[in-house]
C-alpha positions as CSV (number, residue, x, y, z in Angstrom):
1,X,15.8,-20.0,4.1
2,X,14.6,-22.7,1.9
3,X,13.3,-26.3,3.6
4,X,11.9,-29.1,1.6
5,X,9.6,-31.8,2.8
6,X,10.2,-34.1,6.1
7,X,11.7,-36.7,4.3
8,X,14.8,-34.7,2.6
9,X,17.8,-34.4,4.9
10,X,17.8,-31.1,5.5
11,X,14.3,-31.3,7.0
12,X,15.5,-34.1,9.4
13,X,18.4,-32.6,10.2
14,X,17.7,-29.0,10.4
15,X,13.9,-29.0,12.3
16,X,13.9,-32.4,14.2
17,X,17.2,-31.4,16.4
18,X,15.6,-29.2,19.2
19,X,17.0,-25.7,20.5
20,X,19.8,-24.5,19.4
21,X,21.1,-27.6,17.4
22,X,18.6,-27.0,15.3
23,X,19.4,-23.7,14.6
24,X,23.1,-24.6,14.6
25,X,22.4,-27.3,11.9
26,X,20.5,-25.2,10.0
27,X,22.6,-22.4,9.9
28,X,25.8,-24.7,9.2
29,X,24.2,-26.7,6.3
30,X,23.0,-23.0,4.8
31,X,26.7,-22.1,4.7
32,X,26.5,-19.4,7.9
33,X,27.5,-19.7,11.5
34,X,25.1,-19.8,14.5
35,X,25.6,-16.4,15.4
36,X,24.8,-14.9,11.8
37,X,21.6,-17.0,11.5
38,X,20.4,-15.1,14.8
39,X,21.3,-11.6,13.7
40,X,18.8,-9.7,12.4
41,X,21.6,-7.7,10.0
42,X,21.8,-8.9,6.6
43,X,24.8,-10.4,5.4
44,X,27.9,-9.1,3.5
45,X,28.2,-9.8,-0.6
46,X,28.9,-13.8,-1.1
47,X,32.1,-14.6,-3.0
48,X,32.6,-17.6,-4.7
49,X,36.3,-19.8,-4.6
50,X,37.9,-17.2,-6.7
51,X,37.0,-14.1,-4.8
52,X,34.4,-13.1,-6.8
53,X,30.9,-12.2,-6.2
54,X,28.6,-14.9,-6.3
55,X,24.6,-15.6,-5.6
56,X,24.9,-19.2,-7.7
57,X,25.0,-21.3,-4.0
58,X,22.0,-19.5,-3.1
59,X,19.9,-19.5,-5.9
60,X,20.7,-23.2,-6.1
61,X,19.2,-23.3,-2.5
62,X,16.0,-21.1,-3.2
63,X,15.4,-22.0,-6.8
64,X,13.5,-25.3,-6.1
65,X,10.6,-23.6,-4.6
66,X,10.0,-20.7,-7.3
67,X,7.2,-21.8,-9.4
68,X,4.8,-20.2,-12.6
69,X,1.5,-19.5,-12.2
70,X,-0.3,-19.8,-15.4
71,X,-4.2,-18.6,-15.9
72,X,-6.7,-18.2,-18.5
73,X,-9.3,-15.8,-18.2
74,X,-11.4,-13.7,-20.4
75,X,-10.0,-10.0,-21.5
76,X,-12.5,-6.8,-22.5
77,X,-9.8,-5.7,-25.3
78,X,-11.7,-2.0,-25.2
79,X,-10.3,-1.4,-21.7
80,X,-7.2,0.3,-21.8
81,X,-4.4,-1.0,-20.0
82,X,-2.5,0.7,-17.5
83,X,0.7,3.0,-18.1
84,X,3.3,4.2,-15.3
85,X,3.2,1.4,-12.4
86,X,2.9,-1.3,-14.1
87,X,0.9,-4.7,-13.3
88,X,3.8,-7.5,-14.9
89,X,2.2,-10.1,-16.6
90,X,3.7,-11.9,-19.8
91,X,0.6,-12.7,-21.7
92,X,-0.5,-13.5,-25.3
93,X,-4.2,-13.4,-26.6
94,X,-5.9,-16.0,-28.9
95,X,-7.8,-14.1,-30.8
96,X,-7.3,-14.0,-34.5
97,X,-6.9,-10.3,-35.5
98,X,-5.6,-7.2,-33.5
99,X,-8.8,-5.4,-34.0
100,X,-11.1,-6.9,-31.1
101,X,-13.0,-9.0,-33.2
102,X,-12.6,-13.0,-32.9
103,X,-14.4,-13.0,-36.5
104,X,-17.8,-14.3,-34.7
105,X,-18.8,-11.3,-34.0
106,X,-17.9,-11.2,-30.3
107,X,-16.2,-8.1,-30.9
108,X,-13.6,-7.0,-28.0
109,X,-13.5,-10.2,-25.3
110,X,-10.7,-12.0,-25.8
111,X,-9.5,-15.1,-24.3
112,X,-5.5,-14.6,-22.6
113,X,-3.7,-16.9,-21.3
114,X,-1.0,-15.1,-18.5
115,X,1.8,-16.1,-16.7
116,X,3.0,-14.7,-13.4
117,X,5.1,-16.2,-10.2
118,X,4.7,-17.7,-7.0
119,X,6.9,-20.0,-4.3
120,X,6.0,-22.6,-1.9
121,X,5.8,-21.4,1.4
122,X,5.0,-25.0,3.4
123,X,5.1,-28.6,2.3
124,X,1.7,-28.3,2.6
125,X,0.8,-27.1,-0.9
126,X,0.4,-23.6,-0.3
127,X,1.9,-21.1,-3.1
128,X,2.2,-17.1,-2.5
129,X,1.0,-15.1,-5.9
130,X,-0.2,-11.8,-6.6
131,X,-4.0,-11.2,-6.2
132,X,-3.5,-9.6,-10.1
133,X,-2.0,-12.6,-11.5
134,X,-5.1,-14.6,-10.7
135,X,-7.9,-12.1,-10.4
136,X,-10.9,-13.2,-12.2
137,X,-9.3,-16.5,-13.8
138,X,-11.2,-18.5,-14.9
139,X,-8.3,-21.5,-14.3
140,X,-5.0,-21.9,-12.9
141,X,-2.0,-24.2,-13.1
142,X,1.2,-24.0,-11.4
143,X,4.6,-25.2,-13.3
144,X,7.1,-26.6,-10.8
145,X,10.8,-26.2,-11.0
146,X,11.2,-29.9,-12.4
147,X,8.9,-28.4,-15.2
148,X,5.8,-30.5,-14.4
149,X,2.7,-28.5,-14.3
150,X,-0.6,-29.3,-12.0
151,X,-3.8,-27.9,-11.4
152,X,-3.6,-25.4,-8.4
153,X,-7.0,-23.4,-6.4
154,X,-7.1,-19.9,-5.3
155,X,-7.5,-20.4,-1.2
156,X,-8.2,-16.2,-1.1
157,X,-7.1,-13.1,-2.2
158,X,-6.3,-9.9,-1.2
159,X,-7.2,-6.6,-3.6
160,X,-5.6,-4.1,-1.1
161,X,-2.2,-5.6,-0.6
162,X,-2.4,-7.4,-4.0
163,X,-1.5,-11.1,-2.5
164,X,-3.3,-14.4,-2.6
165,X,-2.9,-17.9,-1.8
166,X,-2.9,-21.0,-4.0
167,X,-3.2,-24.4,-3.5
168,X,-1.7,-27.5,-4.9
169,X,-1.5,-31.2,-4.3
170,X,1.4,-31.5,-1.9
171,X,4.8,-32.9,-4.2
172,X,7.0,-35.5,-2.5
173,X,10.5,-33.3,-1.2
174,X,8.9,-30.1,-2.5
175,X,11.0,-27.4,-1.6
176,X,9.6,-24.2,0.6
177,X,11.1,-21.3,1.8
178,X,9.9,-18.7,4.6
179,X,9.5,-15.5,5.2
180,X,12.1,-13.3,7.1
181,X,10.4,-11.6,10.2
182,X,13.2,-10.4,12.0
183,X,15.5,-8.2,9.1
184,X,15.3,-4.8,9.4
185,X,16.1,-4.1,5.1
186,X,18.2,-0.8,5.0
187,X,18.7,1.5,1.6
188,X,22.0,-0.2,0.3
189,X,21.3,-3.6,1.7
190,X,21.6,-6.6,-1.5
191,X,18.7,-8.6,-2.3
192,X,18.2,-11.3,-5.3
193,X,14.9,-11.7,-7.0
194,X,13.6,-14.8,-8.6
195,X,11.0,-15.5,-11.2
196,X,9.5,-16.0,-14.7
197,X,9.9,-12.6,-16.5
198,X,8.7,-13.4,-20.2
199,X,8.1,-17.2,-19.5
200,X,11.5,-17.7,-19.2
201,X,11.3,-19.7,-16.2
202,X,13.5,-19.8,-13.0
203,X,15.4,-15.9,-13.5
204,X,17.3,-14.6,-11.1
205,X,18.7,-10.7,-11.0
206,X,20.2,-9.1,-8.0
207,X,20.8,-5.3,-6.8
208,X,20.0,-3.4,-3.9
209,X,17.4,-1.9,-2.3
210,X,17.2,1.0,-3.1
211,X,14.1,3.0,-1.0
212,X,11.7,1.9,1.2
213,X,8.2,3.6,2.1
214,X,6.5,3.9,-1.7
215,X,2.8,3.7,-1.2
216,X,0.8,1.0,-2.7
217,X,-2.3,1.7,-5.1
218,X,-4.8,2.0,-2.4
219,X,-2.1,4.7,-0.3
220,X,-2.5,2.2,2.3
221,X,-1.4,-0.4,4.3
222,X,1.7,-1.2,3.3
223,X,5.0,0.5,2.5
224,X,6.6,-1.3,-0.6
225,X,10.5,-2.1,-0.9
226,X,11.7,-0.5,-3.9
227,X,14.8,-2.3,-5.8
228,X,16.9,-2.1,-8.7
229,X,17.3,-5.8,-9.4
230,X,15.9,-5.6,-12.6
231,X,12.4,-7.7,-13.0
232,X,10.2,-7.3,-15.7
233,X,6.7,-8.7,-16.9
234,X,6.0,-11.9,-15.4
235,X,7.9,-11.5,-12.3
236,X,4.5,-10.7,-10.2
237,X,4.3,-12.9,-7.7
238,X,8.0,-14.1,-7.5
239,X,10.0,-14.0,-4.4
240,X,12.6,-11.2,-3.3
241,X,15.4,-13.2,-1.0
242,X,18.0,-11.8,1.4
243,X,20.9,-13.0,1.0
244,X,20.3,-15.8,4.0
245,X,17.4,-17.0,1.1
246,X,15.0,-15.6,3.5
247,X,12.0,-14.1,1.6
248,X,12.1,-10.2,2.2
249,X,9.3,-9.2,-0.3
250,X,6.6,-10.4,-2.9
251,X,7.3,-8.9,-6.1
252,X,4.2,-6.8,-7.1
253,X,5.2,-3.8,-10.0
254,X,7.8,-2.1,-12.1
255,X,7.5,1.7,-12.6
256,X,7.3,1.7,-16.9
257,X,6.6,4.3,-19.3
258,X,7.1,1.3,-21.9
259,X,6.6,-2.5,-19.6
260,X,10.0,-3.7,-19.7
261,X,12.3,-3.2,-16.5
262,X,14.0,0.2,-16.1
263,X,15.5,-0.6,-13.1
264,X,12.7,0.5,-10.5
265,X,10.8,-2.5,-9.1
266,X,8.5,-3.1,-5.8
267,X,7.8,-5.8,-3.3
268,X,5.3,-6.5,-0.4
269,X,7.2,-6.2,2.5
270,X,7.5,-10.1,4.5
271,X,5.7,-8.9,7.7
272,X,2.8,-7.4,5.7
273,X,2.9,-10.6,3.5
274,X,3.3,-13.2,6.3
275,X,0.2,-11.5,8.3
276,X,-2.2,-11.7,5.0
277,X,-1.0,-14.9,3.8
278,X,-1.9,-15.9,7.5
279,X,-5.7,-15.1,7.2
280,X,-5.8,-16.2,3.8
281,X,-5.2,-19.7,4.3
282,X,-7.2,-19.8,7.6
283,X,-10.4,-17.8,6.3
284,X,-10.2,-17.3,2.8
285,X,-10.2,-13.6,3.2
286,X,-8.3,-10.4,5.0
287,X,-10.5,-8.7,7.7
288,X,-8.8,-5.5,9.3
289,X,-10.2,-2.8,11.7
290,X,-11.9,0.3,11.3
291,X,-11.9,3.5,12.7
292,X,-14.6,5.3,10.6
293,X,-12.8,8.8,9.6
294,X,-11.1,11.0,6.5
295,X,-7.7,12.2,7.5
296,X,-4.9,14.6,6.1
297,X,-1.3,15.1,7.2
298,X,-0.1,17.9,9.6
299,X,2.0,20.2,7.6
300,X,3.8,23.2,8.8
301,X,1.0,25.5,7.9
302,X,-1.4,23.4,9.9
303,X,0.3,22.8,12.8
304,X,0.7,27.1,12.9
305,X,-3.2,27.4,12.9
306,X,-3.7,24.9,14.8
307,X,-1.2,26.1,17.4
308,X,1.2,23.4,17.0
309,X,4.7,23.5,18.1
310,X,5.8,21.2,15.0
311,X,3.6,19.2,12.6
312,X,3.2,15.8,13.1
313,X,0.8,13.3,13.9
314,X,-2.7,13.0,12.0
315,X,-5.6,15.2,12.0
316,X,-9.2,14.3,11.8
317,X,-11.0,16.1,9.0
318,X,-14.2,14.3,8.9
319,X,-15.7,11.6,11.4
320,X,-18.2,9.6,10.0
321,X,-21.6,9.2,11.6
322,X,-22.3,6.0,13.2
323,X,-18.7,4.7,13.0
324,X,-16.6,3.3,15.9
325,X,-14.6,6.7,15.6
326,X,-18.0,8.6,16.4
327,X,-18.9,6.1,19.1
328,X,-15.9,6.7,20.5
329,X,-16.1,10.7,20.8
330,X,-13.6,11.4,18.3
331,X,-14.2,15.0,16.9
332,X,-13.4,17.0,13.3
333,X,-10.0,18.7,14.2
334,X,-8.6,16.2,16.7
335,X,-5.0,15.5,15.7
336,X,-4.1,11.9,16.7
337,X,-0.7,11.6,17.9
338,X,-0.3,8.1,18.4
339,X,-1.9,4.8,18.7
340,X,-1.5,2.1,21.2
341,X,1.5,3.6,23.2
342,X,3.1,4.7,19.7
343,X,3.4,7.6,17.8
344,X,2.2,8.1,14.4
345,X,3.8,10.7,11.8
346,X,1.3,10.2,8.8
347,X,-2.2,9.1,7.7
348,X,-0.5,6.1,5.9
349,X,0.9,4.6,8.5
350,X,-1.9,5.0,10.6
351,X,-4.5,3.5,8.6
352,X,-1.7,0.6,8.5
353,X,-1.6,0.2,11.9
354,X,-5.6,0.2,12.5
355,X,-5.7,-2.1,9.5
356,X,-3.2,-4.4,12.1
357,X,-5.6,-5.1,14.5
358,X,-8.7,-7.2,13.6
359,X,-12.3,-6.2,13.9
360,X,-13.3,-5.6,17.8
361,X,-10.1,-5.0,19.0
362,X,-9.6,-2.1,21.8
363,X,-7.5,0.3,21.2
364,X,-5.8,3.5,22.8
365,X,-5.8,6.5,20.4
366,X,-3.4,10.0,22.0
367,X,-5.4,13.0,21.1
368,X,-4.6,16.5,20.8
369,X,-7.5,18.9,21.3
370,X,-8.3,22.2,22.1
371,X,-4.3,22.7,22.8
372,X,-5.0,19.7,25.3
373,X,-3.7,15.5,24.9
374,X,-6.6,13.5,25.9
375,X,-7.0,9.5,25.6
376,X,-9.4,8.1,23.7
377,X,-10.4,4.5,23.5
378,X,-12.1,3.1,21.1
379,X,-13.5,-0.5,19.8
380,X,-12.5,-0.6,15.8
381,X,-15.0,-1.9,13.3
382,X,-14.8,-4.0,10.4
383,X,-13.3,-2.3,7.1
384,X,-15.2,-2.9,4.1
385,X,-13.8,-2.3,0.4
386,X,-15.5,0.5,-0.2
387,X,-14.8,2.4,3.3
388,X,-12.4,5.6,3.1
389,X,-9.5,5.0,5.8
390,X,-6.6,6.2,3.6
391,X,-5.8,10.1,3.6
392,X,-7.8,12.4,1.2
393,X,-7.0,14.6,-1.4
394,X,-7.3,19.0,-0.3
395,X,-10.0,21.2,-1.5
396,X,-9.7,24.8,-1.9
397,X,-10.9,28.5,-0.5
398,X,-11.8,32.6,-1.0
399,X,-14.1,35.5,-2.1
400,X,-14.2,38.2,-4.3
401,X,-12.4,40.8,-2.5
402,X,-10.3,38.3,-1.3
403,X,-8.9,37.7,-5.0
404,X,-6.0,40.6,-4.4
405,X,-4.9,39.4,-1.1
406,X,-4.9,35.6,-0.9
407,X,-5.6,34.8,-4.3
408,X,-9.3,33.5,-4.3
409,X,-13.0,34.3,-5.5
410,X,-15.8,32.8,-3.6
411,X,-19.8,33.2,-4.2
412,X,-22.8,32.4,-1.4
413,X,-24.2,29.5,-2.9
414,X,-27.5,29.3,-4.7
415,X,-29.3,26.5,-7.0
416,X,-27.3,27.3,-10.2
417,X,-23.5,26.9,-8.0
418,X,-24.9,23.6,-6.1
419,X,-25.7,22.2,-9.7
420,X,-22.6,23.5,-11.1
421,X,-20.0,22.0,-8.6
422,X,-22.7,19.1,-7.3
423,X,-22.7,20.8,-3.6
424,X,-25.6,18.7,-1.8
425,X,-28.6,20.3,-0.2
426,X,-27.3,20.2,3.2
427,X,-23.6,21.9,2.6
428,X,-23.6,25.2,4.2
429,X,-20.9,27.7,3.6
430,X,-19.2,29.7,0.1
431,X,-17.8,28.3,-2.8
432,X,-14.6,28.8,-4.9
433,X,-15.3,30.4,-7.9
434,X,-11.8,30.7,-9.1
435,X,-7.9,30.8,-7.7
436,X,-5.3,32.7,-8.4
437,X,-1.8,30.9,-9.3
438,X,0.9,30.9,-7.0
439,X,-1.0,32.6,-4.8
440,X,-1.6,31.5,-0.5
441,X,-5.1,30.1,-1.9
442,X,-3.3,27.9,-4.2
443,X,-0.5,26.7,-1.9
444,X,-3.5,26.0,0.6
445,X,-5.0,23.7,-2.0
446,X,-8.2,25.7,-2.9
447,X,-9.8,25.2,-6.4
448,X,-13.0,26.0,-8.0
449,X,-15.7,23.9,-6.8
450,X,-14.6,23.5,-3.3
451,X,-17.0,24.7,-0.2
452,X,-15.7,26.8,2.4
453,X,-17.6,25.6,5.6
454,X,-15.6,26.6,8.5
455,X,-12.7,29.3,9.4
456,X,-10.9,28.4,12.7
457,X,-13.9,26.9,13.6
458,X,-16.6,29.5,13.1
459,X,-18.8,28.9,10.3
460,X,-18.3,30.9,7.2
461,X,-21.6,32.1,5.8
462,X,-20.5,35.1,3.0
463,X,-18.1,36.6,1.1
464,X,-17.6,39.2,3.7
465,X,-18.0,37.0,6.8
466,X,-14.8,35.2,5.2
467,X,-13.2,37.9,4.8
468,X,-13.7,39.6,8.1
469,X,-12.7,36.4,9.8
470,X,-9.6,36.5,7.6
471,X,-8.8,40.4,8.6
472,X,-9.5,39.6,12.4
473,X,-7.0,36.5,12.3
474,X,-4.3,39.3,10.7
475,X,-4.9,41.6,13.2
476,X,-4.5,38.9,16.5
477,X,-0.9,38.4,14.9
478,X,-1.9,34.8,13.2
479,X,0.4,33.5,10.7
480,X,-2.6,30.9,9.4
481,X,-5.7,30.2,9.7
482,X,-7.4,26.6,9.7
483,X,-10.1,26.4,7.2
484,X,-13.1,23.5,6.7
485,X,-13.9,22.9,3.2
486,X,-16.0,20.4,1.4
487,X,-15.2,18.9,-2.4
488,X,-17.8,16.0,-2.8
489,X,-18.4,14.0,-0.3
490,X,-15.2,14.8,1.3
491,X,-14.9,16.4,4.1
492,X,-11.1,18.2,5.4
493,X,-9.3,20.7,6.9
494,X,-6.7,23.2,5.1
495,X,-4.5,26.0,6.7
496,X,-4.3,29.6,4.9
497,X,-0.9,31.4,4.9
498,X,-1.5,34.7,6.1
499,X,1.7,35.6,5.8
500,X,2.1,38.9,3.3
């Protein structure tokens, strides 16, 4: 809902009343009753006089605090830009020619100037952006809805959920509007998204969402709201309302073959947005905890090796030496099952929920191991940028006998494979050589390059030591097998169909 400044009536009247006046007063002079500005279900369709449907009373309301961000920065022309999930700027580039060259010499940089969104979210001077609108800008200014522009600060950023924090001399009566922490968004449920799509200033489209649960760029963290109220370049930044003008998501990316709107569009959700814009303004920066371990998802085949009743839950392929997760006693193949009292389903959303709590933080973790539940407690770290938290991707499996019945060549591995597929020094096992298509190897994930370390937890030392293991796992009735491989630096587990 949108509030302006303590002098404007709807300040006085709305947040100086105490209890449930207040809320009473500001429900009424939003247009809704009491009991619908207390329920956390979104509203029906408005209509206007005629029957009609209408978002003109609440645009009107939320419009005031929808601003443009504009920055200047320099541009390497020779990078490409990205295709697919688009970053939405609307930006033009002073340079004189289209070939790189500003005629000087200085052959590629570029000076752009780009606009993006952002709304006031206090009468304090605080404006909600995209980190990608104002990464590496070299200035900003903000134009407000009344068309005057002033000089704003970046307070902090965010990379991984692609928010920051601006900072203007407060306006007399500037209008804000907050973020809704108690809607529960459903597929279907309206939404109306404001912004400045092509420097257009102040455009509003509506639609529904229409998913929720897309990953962001880093697979972590968050899970955006994707809607089909069309937005297009420019629109990062910009506010996604409810139809109580409560602000349900930050605007963030369309999906694009060719940068203008095709209908598919994403927003940080408001409780992900509300937490980081938190820490930004008090710190500057985002600090989140840290468990210290590679994980993979529990599929079917997994959860058979590993003896499973259903898949679910998160297992551990790797655990990092001298992390908290280490510390803690968390082993390669424990399958967490849930954190703090809750269950988790997937490595997203528990890297989201470790990212929750802040550096130093105790936490329960329910452990499967060894057929056996187990609670584990452990003091979370500090995540750094370059720390792996997020699920990895699978490596691969198999030897040459092996190539009829699961679909896989392996070799031992000597100096010429270690140079070949980069296998360090201290990697132990048999690599892929080459996988059949279609086959179990393939379905498992195994590719050339990839080091078989482990096969239901016994090391794997040959050709023929794999293979035995693989004819002994037939012959005990198994179904799968768990393997250990290594790709990299990567460390995770993948499960074998035996199944003829």
């Amino acid at each position: 809902m949108l509030y302006h400044s303590p002098k404007s009536k709807l300040r006085r009247a709305g947040l100086l009343a105490a209890g449930v006046a207040a809320t009473a007063l500001t429900a009424a002079s939003l247009g809704f009753s009491t009991a619908d500005a207390q329920a956390p279900r979104l509203m029906a369709p408005p209509l206007a006089a005629d029957g009609t449907l209408s978002f003109a009373d609440l645009v009107e309301r939320v419009s005031p605090a929808v601003v443009s961000v504009l920055v200047e920065r320099e541009v390497d022309m020779r990078r490409q830009m990205p295709s697919g999930l688009e970053e939405f700027f609307n930006f033009r580039f002073g340079a004189p020619d289209d070939r790189g060259s500003d005629g000087f010499g200085d052959e590629g940089v570029r000076r752009m100037e780009a606009q993006g969104s952002g709304f006031f979210i206090d009468d304090e001077g605080h404006i909600v952006t995209n980190n990608h609108v104002v990464e590496d800008a070299d200035s900003v200014r903000v134009r407000l809805a009344n068309g005057d522009e002033v000089s704003a600060e970046v307070v902090g950023a965010d990379p991984l959920t692609d928010l920051a924090v601006l900072k203007v001399e407060p306006q007399k009566s500037q209008a804000f509007v907050e973020f809704a922490d108690d809607v529960n968004l459903r597929v279907g449920d309206w939404v109306v998204a404001v912004g400045n799509p092509f420097g257009l200033g102040g455009t509003v489209t509506s639609g529904i969402v229409s998913a929720i649960g897309g990953q962001n760029r880093e697979n972590q963290y968050l899970d955006f709201i994707q809607i089909d109220a069309p937005i297009n370049r420019g629109n990062s930044g910009g506010p996604t309302f409810d139809l109580k003008g409560r602000v349900v998501g930050v605007n963030t990316a369309i999906y694009s073959p060719t940068g203008a709107s095709v209908g598919i569009g994403f927003a940080i959700p408001a409780r992900v947005a509300k937490e980081t814009v938190a820490q930004l303004i008090a710190s500057g920066s985002v600090t989140r905890g840290w468990l210290g371990i590679q994980l993979q998802e529990v599929t079917t085949e997994i959860a058979a090796a590993l003896g499973l009743d259903k898949k679910g839950g998160v297992l551990v392929a790797d655990v990092i030496d001298g992390t908290p997760a280490q510390k803690a006693g968390l082993e390669d193949g424990d399958v967490i099952l849930g954190i703090a009292g809750a269950d988790v389903e997937s490595a997203n959303e528990l890297s989201r929920r470790v990212a929750s709590y802040p550096p130093g933080e105790k936490v329960n973790l329910k452990v499967q191991r060894d057929g056996k539940i187990r609670n584990i407690k452990v003091t979370l770290g500090q995540r750094d940028g370059d720390d792996a938290v997020a699920a990895n991707d699978v490596p691969s499996n198999d030897n040459d006998s092996l190539a009829a019945d699961i679909g896989v060549r392996v070799a031992e591995l000597n100096d010429m494979l270690r140079q070949q597929f980069r296998v360090p020094d201290n990697v132990d096992g048999v690599v892929v050589t080459a996988v059949r298509p279609g086959s179990p190897a393939e379905d498992a994930g195994l590719a050339p390059g990839v080091v078989i370390l482990q096969l239901d937890g016994e090391p794997v030392r040959s050709g023929d030591d794999l293979r035995s293991k693989i004819s002994n796992a037939k012959k005990d009735g198994k179904d799968a097998v768990l393997l250990r491989m290594q790709l990299g630096q990567n460390r995770q587990f993948g499960a074998l169909s035996l199944d003829d």
